[in-house]
C-alpha positions as CSV (number, residue, x, y, z in Angstrom):
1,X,90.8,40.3,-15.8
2,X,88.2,40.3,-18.8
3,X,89.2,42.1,-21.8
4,X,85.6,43.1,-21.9
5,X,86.1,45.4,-19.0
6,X,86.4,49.6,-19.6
7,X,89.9,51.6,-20.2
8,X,90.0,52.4,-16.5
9,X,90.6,48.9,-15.6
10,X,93.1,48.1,-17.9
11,X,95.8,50.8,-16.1
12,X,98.5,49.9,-14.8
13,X,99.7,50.4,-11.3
14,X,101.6,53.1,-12.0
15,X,99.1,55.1,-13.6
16,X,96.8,54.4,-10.8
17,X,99.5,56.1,-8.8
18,X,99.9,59.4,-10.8
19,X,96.0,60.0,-11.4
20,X,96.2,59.9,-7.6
21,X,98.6,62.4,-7.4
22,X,96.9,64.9,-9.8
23,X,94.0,64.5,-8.1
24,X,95.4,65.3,-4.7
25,X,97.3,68.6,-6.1
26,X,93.8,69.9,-7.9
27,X,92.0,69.5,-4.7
28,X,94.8,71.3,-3.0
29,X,95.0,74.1,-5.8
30,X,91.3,74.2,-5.0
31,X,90.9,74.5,-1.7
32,X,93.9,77.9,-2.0
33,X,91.8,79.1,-4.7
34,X,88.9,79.5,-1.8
35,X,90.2,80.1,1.3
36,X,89.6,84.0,2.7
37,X,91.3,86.7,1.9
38,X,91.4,87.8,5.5
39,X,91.8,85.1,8.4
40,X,88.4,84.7,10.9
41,X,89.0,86.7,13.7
42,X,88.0,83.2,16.1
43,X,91.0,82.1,13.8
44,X,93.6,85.0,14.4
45,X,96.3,84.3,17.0
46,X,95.6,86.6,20.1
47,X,98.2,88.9,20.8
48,X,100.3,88.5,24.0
49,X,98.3,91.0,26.3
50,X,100.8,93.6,28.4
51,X,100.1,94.8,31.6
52,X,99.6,98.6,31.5
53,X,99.7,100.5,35.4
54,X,97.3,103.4,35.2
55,X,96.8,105.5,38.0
56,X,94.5,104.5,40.4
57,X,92.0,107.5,41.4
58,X,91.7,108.7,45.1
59,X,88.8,107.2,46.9
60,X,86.1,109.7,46.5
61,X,85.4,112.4,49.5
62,X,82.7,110.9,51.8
63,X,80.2,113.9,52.7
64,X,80.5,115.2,56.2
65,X,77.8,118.0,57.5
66,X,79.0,121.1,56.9
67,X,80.2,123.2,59.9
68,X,78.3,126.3,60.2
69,X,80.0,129.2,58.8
70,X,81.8,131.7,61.6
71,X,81.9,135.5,60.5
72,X,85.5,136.3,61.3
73,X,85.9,140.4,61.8
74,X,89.1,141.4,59.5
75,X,90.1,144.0,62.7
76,X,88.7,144.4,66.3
77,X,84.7,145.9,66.0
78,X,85.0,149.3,68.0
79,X,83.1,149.7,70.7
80,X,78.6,150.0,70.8
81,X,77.6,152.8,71.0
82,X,74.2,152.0,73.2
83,X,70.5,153.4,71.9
84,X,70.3,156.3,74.1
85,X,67.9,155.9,77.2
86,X,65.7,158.6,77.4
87,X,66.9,161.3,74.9
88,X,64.7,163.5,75.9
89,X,65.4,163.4,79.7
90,X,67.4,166.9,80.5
91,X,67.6,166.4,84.2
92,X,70.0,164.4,87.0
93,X,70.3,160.7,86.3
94,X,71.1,158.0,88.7
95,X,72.1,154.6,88.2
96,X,71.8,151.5,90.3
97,X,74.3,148.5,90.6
98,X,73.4,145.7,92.4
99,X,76.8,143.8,92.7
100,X,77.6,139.8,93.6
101,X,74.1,139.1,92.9
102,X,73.5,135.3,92.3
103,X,75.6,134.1,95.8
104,X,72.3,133.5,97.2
105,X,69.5,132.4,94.5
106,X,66.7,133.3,97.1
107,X,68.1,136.9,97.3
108,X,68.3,137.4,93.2
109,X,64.9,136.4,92.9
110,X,63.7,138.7,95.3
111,X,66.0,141.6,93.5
112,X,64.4,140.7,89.9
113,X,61.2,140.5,90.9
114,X,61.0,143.5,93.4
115,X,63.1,146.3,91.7
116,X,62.8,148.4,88.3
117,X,63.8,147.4,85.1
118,X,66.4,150.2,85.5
119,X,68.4,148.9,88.1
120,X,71.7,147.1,86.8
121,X,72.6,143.4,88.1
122,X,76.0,142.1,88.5
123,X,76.5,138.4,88.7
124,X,79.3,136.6,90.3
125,X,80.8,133.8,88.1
126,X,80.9,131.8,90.6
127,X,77.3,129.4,91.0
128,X,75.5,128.6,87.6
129,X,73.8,131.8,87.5
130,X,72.8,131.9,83.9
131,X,69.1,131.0,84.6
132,X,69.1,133.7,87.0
133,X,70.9,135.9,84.4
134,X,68.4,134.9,81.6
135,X,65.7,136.0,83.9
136,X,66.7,139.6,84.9
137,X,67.5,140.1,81.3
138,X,64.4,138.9,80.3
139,X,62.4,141.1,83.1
140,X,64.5,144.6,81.7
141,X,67.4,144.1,83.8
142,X,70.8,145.3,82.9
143,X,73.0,142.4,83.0
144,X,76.7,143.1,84.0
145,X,79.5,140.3,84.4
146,X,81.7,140.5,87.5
147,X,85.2,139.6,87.2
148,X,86.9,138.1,90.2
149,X,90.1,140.7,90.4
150,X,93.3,140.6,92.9
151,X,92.8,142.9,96.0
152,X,95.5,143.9,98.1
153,X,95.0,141.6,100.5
154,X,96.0,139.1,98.5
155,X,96.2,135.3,98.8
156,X,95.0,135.8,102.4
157,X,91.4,137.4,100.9
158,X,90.6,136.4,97.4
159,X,87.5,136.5,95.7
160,X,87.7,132.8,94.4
161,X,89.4,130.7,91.1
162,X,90.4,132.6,87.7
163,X,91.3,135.8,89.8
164,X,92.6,138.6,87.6
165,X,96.1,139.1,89.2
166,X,98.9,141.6,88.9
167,X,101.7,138.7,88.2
168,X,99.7,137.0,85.3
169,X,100.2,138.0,81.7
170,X,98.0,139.2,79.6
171,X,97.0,135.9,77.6
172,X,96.1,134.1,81.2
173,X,93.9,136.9,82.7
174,X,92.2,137.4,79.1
175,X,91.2,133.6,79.3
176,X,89.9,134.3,83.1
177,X,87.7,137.0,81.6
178,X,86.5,134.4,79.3
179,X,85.8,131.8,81.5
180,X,83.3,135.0,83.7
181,X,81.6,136.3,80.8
182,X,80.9,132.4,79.5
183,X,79.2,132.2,83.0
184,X,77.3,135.3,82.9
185,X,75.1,135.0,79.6
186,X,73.9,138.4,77.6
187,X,76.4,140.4,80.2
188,X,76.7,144.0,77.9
189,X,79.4,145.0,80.4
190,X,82.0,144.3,83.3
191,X,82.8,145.4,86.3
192,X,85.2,144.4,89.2
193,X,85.0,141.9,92.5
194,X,87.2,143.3,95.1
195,X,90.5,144.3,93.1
196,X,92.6,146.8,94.7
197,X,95.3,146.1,93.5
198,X,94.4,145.1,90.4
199,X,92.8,148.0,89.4
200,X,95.6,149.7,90.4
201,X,97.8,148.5,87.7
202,X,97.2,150.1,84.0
203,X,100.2,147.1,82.8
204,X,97.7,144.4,84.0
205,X,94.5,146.4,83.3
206,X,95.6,147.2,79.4
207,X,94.8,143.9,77.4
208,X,91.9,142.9,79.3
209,X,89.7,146.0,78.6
210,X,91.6,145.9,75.3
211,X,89.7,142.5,75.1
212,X,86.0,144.2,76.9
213,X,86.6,146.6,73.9
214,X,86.9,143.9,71.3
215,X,83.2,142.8,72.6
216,X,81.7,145.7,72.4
217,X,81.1,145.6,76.5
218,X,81.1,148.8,78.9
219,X,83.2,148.6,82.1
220,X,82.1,150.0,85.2
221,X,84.7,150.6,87.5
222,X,83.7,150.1,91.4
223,X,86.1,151.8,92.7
224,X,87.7,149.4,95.2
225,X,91.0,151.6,95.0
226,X,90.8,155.6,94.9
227,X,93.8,155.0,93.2
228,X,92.1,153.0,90.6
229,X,93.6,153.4,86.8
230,X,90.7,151.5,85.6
231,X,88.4,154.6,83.9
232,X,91.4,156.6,82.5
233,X,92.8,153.0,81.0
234,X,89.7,151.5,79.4
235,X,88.9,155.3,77.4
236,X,92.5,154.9,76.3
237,X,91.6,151.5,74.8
238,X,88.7,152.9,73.5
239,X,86.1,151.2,75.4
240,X,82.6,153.0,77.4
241,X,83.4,153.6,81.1
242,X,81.8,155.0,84.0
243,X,82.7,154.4,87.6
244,X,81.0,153.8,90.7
245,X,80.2,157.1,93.2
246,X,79.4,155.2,96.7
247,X,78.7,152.1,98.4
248,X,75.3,152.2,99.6
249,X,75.1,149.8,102.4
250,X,78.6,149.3,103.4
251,X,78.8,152.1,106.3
252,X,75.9,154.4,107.0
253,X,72.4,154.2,106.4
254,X,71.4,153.1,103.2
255,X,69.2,156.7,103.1
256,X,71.6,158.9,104.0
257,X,73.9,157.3,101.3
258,X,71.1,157.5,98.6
259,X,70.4,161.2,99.7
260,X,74.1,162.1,99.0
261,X,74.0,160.0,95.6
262,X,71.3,162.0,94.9
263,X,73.6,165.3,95.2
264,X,76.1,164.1,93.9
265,X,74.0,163.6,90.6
266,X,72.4,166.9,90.8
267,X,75.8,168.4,90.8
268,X,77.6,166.2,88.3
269,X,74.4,165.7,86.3
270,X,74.9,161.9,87.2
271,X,76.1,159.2,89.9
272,X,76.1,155.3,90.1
273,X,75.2,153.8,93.9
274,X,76.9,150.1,94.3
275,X,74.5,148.0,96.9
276,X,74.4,144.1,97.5
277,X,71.4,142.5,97.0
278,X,70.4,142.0,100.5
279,X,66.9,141.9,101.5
280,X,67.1,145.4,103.5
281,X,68.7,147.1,100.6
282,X,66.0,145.7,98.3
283,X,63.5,147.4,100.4
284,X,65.2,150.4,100.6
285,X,65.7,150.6,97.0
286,X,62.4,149.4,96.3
287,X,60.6,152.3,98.6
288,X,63.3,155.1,96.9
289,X,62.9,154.2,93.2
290,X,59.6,155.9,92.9
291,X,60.4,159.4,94.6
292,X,63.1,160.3,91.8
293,X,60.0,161.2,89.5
294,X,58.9,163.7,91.9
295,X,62.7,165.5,92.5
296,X,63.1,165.9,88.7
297,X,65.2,162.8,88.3
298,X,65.6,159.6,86.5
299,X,66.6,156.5,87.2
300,X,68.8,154.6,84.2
301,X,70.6,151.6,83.3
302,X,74.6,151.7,85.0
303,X,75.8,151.2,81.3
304,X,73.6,154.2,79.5
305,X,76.4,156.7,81.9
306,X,79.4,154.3,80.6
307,X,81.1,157.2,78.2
């Protein structure tokens, strides 16, 4: 080595070793001195991550269409009282039922188109009859239901399926009436087919005219049994009743039967004639209507005498 060389060269190897050394602990005091005070977050160890249940939410409602809202009556409505017909009227009424009218469609035309708005229709359940029904109603017609009752004949003559009968309870002849008045649309009362010997029995009359009073519906008794509890049970219930006075074209002449309805009602101050609508009693009714004016007497709906 030339002695002309600087005092670095001229170290030996061990002093090359320790200036080594001190510099590698000042760069190592140097790089503490500047590190953060606070770790990088990118730096920071995550923390393990723990599973945490939380309750899982019910799936929400889907949105149906609401169902109309039904008007449910807290006790039993009593029964309608009816708008008076004719206030004013002083003298003899009589009323008018025409009873199994629908049997023959031909026939119930005839009887809606021919008579007055005052005479009363009663339609068997039987054959769809609520066109028929719609139709008197909408021409004036009183429309009354006829129920299908257990004469005393019975099973040999019955009036047809869902008879009221004697040995039914009170739940099964209520769903009978039902299944009439759902056949007989805008009926505003009821009244009997055959029954004998249903009307006979207050025990099997009580919860169906409890049930004709809940619906604010007259009955009209037809008077198939003198013995018939069917008035005297429905004003018990609290429900309009009237019954029927004669049978206009069962036995006699349908003018000599109308002549004695007529004093009947003169007497009484009212009576109700049952007919059928057949094409002679039509006519006869049709050519008697217009003479009550004349003997100082009205003709009137069968329910506006239901009391």
């Amino acid at each position: 080595m030339d002695e002309t060389s600087g005092p670095l060269l001229r170290l030996t190897g061990r002093q090359w070793t320790g200036l080594v050394l001190l510099f590698a602990l000042l760069a190592i005091g140097f790089t503490w001195l500047l590190r953060p005070l606070v770790a990088p977050a990118a730096l920071a160890e995550p923390e393990p991550m723990v599973a945490v249940a939380e309750p899982m939410e019910a799936p929400a409602a889907v949105a149906a269409d609401p169902e109309p809202a039904v008007a449910v009556a807290e006790a039993p409505l009593p029964p309608a009282t009816p708008v008076p017909f004719a206030p004013d009227f002083t003298g003899p009424r009589i009323a008018i039922l025409l009873t199994d009218v629908g049997d023959d469609p031909a026939q119930a035309r005839a009887a809606i188109a021919a008579l007055p708005a005052a005479v009363g229709l009663a339609f068997t359940p039987y054959p769809d009859v609520r066109t028929l029904a719609r139709a008197a109603k909408a021409d004036g017609h009183e429309v009354i239901a006829g129920l299908p009752m257990q004469p005393k004949s019975w099973p040999r003559v019955s009036p047809g399926a869902n008879t009221l009968t004697v040995d039914a309870d009170g739940p099964e002849n209520v769903r009978r009436l039902d299944w009439a008045l759902a056949r007989v649309e805008g009926a505003s009362g009821v009244t009997g087919i055959m029954g004998s010997a249903f009307t006979e029995s207050e025990t099997a009359l009580r919860p169906v005219l409890a049930e004709v009073g809940k619906r604010n519906l007259a009955y009209i008794d037809a008077r198939a049994s003198g013995r018939s509890a069917g008035v005297a049970t429905a004003r018990d219930a609290g429900v309009r009743a009237a019954a029927n006075n004669r049978f206009l074209d069962e036995s006699g002449s349908i003018a000599a039967n109308l002549a004695q309805l007529e004093a009947q009602a003169k007497r009484e101050g009212s009576a109700i004639g049952y007919a059928r609508p057949l094409p002679a009693t039509i006519a006869a009714l049709e050519k008697w209507a217009p003479t009550l004016e004349a003997k100082g007497m009205l003709l009137v709906p069968p329910g506006s005498l239901a009391k």
